[in-house]
C-alpha positions in Angstrom: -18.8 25.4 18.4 -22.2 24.4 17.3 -23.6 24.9 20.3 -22.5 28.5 20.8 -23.8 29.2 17.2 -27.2 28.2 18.2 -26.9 30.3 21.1 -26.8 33.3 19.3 -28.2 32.4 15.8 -30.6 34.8 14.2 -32.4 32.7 11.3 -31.7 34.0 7.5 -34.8 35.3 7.0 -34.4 37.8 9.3 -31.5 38.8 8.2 -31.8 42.1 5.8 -28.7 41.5 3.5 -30.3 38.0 2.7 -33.7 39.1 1.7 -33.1 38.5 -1.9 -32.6 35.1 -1.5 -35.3 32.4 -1.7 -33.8 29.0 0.3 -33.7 25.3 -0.9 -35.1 23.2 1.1 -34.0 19.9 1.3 -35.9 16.9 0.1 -38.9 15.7 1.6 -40.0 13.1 4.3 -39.8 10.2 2.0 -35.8 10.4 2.3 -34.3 6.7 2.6 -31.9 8.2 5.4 -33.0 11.7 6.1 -30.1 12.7 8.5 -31.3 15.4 12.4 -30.2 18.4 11.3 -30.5 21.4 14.0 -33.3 24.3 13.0 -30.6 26.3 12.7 -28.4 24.0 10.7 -31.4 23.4 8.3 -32.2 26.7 8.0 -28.8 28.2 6.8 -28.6 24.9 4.7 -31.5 26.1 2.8 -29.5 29.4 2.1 -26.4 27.7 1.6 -27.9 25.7 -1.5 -29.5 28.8 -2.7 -25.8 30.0 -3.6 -24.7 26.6 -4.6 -27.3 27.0 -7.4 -26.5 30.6 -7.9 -22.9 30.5 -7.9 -22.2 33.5 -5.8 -19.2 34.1 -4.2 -19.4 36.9 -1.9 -18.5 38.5 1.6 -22.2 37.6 2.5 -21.8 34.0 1.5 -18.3 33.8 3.0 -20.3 34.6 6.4 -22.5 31.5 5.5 -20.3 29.3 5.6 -18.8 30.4 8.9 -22.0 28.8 9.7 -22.0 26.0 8.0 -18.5 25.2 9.1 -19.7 25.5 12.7 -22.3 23.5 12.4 -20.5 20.6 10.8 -16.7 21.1 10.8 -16.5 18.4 8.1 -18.5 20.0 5.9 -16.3 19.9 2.9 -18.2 21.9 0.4 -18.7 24.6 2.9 -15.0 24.8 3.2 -14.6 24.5 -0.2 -16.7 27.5 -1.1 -15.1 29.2 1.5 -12.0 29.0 -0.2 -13.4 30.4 -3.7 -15.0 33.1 -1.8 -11.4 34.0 -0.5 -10.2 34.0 -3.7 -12.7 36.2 -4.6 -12.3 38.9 -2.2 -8.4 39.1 -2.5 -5.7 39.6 0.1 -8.0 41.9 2.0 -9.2 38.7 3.4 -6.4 36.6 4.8 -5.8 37.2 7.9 -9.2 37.1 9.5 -9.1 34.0 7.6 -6.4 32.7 9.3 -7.6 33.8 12.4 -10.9 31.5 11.5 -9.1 28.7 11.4 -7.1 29.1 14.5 -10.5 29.1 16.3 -10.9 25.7 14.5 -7.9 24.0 15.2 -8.2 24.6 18.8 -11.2 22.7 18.9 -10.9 20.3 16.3 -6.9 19.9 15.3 -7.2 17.0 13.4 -10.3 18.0 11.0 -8.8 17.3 7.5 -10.7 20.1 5.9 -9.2 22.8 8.0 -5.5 21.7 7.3 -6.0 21.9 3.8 -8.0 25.1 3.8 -5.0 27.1 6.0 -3.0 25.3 3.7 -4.4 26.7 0.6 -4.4 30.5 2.6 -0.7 30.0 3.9 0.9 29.5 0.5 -1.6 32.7 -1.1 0.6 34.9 1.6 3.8 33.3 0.8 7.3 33.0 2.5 6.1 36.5 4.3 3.9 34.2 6.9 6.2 31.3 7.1 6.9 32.3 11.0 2.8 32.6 11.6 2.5 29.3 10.2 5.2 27.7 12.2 3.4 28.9 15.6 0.0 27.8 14.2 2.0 24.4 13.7 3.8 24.3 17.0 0.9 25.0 19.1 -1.3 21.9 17.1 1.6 19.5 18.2 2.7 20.7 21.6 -0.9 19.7 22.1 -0.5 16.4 19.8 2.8 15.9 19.0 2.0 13.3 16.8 -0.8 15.2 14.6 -0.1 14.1 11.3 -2.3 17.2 9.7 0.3 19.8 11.4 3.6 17.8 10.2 2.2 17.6 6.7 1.7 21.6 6.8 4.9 22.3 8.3 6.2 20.5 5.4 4.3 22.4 3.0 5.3 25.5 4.5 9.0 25.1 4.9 9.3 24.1 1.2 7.3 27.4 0.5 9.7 29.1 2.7 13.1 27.4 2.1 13.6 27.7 5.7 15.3 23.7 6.1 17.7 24.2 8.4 15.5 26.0 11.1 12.8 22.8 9.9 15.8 20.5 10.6 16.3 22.4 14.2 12.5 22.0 14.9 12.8 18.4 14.4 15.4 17.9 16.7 13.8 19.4 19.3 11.0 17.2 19.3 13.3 14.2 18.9 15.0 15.6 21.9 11.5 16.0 23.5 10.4 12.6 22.7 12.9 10.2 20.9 9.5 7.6 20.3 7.9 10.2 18.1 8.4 8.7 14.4 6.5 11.6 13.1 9.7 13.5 14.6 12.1 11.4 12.7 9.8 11.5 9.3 10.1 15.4 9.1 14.3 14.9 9.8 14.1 12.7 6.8 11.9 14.7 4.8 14.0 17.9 5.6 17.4 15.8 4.3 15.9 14.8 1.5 14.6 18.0 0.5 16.7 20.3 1.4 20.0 22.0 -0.5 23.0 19.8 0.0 25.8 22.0 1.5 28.7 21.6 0.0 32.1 19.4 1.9 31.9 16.0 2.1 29.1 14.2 1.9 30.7 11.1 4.2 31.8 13.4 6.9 28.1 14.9 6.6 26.7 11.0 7.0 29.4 10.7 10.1 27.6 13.4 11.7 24.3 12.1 11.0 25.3 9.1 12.6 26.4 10.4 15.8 22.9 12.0 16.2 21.3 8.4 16.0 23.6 7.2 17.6 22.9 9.8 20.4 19.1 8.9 20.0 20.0 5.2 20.5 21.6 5.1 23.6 18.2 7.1 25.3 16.1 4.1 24.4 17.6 1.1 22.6 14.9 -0.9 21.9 13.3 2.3 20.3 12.8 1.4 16.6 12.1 5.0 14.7 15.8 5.8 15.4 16.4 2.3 13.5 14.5 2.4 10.7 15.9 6.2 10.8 19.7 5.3 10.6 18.3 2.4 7.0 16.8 5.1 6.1 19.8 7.3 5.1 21.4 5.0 3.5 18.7 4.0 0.6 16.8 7.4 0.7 19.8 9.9 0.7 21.8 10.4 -2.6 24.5 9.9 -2.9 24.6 6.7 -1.0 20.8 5.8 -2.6 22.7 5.4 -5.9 25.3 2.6 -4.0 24.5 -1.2 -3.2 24.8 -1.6 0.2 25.4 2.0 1.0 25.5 1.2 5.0 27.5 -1.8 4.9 30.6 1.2 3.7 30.1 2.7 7.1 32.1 0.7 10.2 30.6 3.5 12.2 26.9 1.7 11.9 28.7 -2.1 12.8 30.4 0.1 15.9 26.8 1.4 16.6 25.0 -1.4 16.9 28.2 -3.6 18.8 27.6 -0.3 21.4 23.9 -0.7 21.5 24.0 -4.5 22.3 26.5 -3.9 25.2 24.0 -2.1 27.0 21.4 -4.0 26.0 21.8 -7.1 24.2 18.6 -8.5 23.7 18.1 -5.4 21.5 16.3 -6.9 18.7 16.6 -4.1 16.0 20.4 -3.6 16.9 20.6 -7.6 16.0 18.2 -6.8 12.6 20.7 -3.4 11.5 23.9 -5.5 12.6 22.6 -8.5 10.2 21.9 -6.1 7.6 25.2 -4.1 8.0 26.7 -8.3 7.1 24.6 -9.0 4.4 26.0 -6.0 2.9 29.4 -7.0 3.0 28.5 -10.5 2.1 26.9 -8.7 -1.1 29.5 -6.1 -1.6 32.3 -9.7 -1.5 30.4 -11.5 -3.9 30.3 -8.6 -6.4 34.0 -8.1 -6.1 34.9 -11.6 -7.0 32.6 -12.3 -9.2 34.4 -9.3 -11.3 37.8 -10.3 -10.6 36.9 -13.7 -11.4 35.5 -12.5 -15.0 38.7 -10.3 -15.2 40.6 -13.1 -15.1 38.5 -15.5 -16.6 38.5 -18.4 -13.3 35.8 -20.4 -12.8 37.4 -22.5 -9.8 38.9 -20.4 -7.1 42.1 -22.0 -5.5 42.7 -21.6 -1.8 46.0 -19.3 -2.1 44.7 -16.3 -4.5 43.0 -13.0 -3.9 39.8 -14.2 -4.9 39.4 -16.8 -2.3 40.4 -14.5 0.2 37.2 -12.5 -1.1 35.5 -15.6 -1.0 36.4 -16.7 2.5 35.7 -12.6 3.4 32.2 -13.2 2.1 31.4 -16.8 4.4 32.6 -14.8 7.4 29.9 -12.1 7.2 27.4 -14.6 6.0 28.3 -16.5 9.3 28.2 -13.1 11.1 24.4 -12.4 9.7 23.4 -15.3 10.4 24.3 -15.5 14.0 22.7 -12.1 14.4 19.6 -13.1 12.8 19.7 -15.8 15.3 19.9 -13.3 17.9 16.7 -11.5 16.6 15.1 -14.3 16.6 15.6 -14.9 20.1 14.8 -11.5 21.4 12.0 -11.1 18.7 10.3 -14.3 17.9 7.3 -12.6 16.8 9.3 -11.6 13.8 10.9 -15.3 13.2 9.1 -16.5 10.0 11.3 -13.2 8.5 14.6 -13.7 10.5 14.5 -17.3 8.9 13.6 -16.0 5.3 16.7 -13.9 5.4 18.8 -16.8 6.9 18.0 -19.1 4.3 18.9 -16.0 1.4 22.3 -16.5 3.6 22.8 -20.3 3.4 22.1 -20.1 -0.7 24.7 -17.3 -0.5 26.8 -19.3 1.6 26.6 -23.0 -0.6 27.4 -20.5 -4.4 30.5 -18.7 -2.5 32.0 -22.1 -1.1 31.1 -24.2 -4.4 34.2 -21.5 -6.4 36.4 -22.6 -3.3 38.7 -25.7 -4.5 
């Protein structure tokens, strides 16, 4: 882009409409670090912090920093001026604007300053150039699917725009495309979270949901995004966010990751949910007898009530976790210092539950 500017670059001073300005020059020779700028970059510079010092925002100076910007796409006071100058001129100005930075993107998709700028000009034309946007979007991650710049403005636009459910749509295709791509998997999330809940009920809604992970799963087992996906829900989604050991209520996730393991048992985040899924009705056990026991005021639990059948309820999933985590161990060792730390959060668990046993 730089290179084409030069090409054709006529200097300032030759230009007519700039003839009232008197350039800046930068500092001298004596510079600590005095950076090789191009003639041509240094010479619009000089222009460029003429205006600075003026404060004009203007059609002319708009043009400048076209310059600038092609010169040094991170230029981030050339962008930001840009923008003001925008501002100034009105709507008139838009869409060549977003034209600009179309040319940009396809040269330089993953320059921060060019996000935010089309940012800033998408949301000044509204819900009216949602669709625009999308494209702009979908053409930056068919190239990159994983360009964290066009995920985070597809977010901004679709809560601009309200449009969640074709968002949702969007990110299933690219799951479908490539289950791997967490940044796929974070806009599903951030679309849930975000978006109206419909009404019906919310567990057949979470059913659903699990099927699609599930789905996901079965493509690529060892795959973690869909994993950490399928937690996810549970402690990031009201109104299960609101409930202790939200996912440990679901026997669909224990039937998940029993079906995952048959295909491929040395699945190592199948053994880590599984675990989890245990620990959650360890926890869910211990918090119904501990209230039954204050209900009826026992301290000692014999072996032919209700509460040592919670009790005996809460050993077995400990001994369920733990042989899990043993698992994951095994087909993660990498990971064992944390398998253990769980494991021992199991056996204090274990020693309080049988302690109430007579």
């Amino acid at each position: 882009m730089a290179a084409a500017a030069a090409s054709t670059y006529v200097p300032y001073s030759q230009r007519p409409e700039w003839a009232d300005v008197a350039p800046i020059q930068l500092e001298g020779p004596e510079r600590v670090a005095a950076i090789q700028y191009t003639v041509e970059h240094l010479d619009a510079y000089g222009y460029f912090r003429a205006v600075l010092r003026s404060g004009e925002l203007s059609a002319r100076v708009l043009a400048l920093t076209t310059d600038m910007i092609r010169f040094n796409q991170a230029d981030y006071t050339a962008w930001r001026i840009r923008w003001l100058c925008v501002q100034q001129l009105g709507p008139q100005a838009l869409p060549a604007e977003l034209d600009f930075t179309h040319a940009v993107m396809l040269e330089n998709a993953k320059n921060y300053q060019l996000w935010n700028h089309r940012r800033l000009c998408a949301l000044q034309v509204g819900p009216s150039g949602a669709d625009r946007e999308n494209d702009f979007t979908r053409e930056a991650i068919n190239y990159d699917e994983k360009n964290y710049h066009a995920w985070a403005h597809r977010q901004a636009i679709v809560k601009m725009s309200g449009r969640w459910e074709a968002e949702l749509e969007f990110a299933a295709e690219m799951i479908g495309r490539d289950v791997r791509n967490n940044s796929a998997w974070n806009q599903r999330m951030f679309v849930l979270k975000n978006m109206p809940r419909p009404g019906g009920d919310p567990v057949a809604w979470m059913r659903s949901e699990l099927e699609f992970v599930a789905a996901a799963i079965q493509r690529a087992p060892r795959n973690e995004a869909p994993w950490v996906y399928l937690t996810g829900l549970f402690v990031t989604l009201e109104p299960w966010a609101s409930q202790p050991r939200a996912m440990s209520r679901f026997p669909e996730v224990h039937t998940l990751c029993c079906e995952a393991l048959a295909d491929c048992p040395s699945c190592a985040p199948a053994h880590d949910v599984l675990a989890q899924y245990y620990e959650g009705l360890a926890a869910i056990g211990v918090a119904r007898a501990a209230a039954e026991m204050a209900a009826t005021g026992s301290v000692i639990v014999t072996a032919d009530n209700e509460i040592a059948g919670m009790i005996t309820s809460v050993l077995q999933a400990c001994e369920f976790a733990q042989t899990s985590l043993d698992e994951a161990t095994v087909a993660d060792p990498m990971r064992a210092p944390y398998w253990y730390h769980r494991q021992r959060g199991l056996a204090v668990t274990m020693a309080e539950a049988a302690a109430r046993l007579a």
